[in-house]
C-alpha positions in Angstrom: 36.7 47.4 158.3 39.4 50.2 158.3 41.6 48.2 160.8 41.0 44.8 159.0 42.1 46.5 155.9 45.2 48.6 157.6 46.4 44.8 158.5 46.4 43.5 154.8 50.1 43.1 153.5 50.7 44.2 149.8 49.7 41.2 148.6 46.5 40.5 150.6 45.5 43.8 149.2 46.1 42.7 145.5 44.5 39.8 145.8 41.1 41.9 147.8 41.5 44.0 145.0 40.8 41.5 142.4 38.2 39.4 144.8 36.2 42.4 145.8 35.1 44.3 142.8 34.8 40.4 140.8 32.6 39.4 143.4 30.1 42.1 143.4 30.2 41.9 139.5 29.5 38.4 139.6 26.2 38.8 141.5 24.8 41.2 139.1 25.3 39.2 136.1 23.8 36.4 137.7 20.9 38.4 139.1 20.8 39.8 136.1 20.7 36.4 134.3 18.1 35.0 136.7 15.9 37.7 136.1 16.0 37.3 132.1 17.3 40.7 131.7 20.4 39.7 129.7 19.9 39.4 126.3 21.4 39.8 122.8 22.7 43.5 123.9 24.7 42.5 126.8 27.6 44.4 126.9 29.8 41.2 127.5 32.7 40.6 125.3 33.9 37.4 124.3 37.5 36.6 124.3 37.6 33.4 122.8 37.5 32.6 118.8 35.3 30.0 117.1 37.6 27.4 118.1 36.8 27.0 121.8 32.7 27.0 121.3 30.0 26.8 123.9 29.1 23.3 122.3 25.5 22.5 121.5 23.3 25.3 122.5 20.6 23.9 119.9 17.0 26.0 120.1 17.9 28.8 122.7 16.7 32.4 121.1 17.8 35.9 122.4 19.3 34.7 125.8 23.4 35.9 126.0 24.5 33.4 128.9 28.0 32.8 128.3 28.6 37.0 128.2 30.1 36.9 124.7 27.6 39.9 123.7 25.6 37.3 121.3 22.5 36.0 121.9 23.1 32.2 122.2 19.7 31.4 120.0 21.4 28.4 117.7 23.2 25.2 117.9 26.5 27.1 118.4 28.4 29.9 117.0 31.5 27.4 116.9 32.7 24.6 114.5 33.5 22.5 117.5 30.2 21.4 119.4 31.9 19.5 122.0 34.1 22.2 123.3 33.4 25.1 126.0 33.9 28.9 125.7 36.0 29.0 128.9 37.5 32.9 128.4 34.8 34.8 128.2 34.0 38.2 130.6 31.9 36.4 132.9 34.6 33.5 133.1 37.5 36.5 133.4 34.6 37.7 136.4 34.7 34.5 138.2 38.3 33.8 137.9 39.0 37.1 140.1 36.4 36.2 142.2 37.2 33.3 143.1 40.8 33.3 142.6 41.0 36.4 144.6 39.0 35.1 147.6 41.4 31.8 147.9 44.4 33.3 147.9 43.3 36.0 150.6 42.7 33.1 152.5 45.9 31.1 152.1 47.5 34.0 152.7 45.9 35.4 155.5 46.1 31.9 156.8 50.0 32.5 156.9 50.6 30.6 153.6 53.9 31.4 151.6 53.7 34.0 149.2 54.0 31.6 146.3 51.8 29.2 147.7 48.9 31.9 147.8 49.5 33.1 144.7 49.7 29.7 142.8 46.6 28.5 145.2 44.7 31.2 143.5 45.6 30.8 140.0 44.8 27.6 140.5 41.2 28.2 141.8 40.3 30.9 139.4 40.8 28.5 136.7 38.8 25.7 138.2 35.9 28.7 138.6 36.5 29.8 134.9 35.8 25.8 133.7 33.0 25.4 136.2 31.1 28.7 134.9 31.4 27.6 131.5 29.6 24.2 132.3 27.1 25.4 133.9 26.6 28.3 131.4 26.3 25.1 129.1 23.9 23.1 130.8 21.5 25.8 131.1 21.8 26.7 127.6 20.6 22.8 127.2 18.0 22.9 129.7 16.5 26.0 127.7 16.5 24.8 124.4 13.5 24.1 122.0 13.3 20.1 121.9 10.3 20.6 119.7 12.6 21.7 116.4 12.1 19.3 113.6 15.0 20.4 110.9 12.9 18.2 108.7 11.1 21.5 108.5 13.7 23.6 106.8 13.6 21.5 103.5 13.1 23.8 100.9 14.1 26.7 102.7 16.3 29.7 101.9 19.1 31.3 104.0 22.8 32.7 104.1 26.2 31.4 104.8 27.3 32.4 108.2 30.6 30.4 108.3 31.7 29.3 104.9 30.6 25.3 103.9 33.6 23.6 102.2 33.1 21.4 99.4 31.8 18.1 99.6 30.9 17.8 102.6 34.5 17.3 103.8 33.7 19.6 106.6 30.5 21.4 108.5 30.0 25.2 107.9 27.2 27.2 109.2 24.1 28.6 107.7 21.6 31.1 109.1 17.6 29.5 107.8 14.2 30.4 109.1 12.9 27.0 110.7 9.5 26.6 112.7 9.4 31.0 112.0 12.5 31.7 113.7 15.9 32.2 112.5 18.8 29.5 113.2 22.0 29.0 112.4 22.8 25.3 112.0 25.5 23.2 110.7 25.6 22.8 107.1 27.4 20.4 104.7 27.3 20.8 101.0 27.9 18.5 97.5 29.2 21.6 95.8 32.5 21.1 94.2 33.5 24.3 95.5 33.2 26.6 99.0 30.4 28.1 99.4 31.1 31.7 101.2 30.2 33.6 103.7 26.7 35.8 102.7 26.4 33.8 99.9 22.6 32.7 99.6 22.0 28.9 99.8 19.1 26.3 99.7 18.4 23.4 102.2 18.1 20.3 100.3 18.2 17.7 103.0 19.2 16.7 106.6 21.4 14.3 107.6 22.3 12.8 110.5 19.6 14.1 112.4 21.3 17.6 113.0 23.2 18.7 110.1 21.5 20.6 106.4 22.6 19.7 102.8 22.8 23.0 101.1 23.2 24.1 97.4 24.0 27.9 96.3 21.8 30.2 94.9 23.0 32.6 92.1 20.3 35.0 93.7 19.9 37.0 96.3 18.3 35.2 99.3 14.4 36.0 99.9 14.1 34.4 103.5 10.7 31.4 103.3 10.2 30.6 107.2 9.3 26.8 107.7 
């Protein structure tokens, strides 16, 4: 091991450097994900804003797959459902990884310098994207196909992201459905915003996924449907 690392050039070295340590993180979070042991305290950090979202993540609660340190228990925590959180920790994790790995072996494989290096951007990427599919499809594969939002009709809840005014664009609301706590996409026929924390009330459900909400001048007393 001693000689194999003596041979290393500079560069070999960074990239083991970044392959080696990524790799073995890599296995614990995906034992660790495996096992069910990450949850809404994982110590991930996301690095991506609201405007890259996992997508729909409808009906998983308390299980933190895509690392950003928040249990990915709703629909999504982003206003764009279609997209993927792509820089996340575990994304950042695989990126080394993998990157690392490819261009050790285009350089050990007497690759140019440049080659290596852009070889392994390259592949880090294409792990980054891959991770954040697959983080996607088993957020799908866990949710609750049983939720009706039918149910939340009458309910109370909170703002999470504020809900412009008629219904020119989604927000988000968290509401008690089925005795758990969501946050869902909300729409309202207010003529103004409402915030964020202000209290609100479902009044319908359109489109199959998305609450019509008025505010509440009161504070919000939660009624679980």
């Amino acid at each position: 091991m001693i000689a194999w690392w003596d041979s290393l050039t500079t560069l070999e070295c960074i990239f083991a450097y970044a392959a080696i340590p990524s790799t073995v993180l890599l296995l614990v979070q995906t034992l660790l994900l495996m096992t069910g042991m990450v949850g809404q305290h994982d110590s991930d950090v996301d690095m991506d804003s609201d405007t890259s979202g996992l997508g729909d993540s409808s009906g998983v609660e308390g299980v933190d797959l895509d690392g950003d340190g928040v249990p990915d228990s709703h629909e999504s925590h982003s206003v764009h459902d279609a997209g993927l959180r792509i820089i996340t920790v575990r994304g950042l994790v695989a990126f080394f990884a993998v990157g690392g790995w490819t261009g050790l072996v285009m350089s050990r494989g007497e690759t140019a310098a440049l080659l290596s290096s852009f070889g392994a951007v390259l592949a880090g990427m294409v792990a980054m994207v891959v991770m954040a599919v697959l983080l996607r499809l088993a957020l799908r594969l866990q949710s609750d196909g049983s939720m009706d939002l039918r149910n939340a009709v009458g309910a109370t809840g909170t703002v999470y992201l504020t809900v412009p005014p008629g219904r020119n664009a989604k927000g988000k609301v968290s509401v008690f459905i089925q005795s758990q706590l969501r946050e869902l996409d909300a729409v309202t026929d207010h003529e103004s915003a409402i915030k964020s924390g202000a209290a609100i009330q479902v009044v319908d459900v359109i489109n199959g996924n998305t609450l019509v909400v008025a505010g509440l001048t009161k504070a919000v007393t939660y009624i679980a449907t």
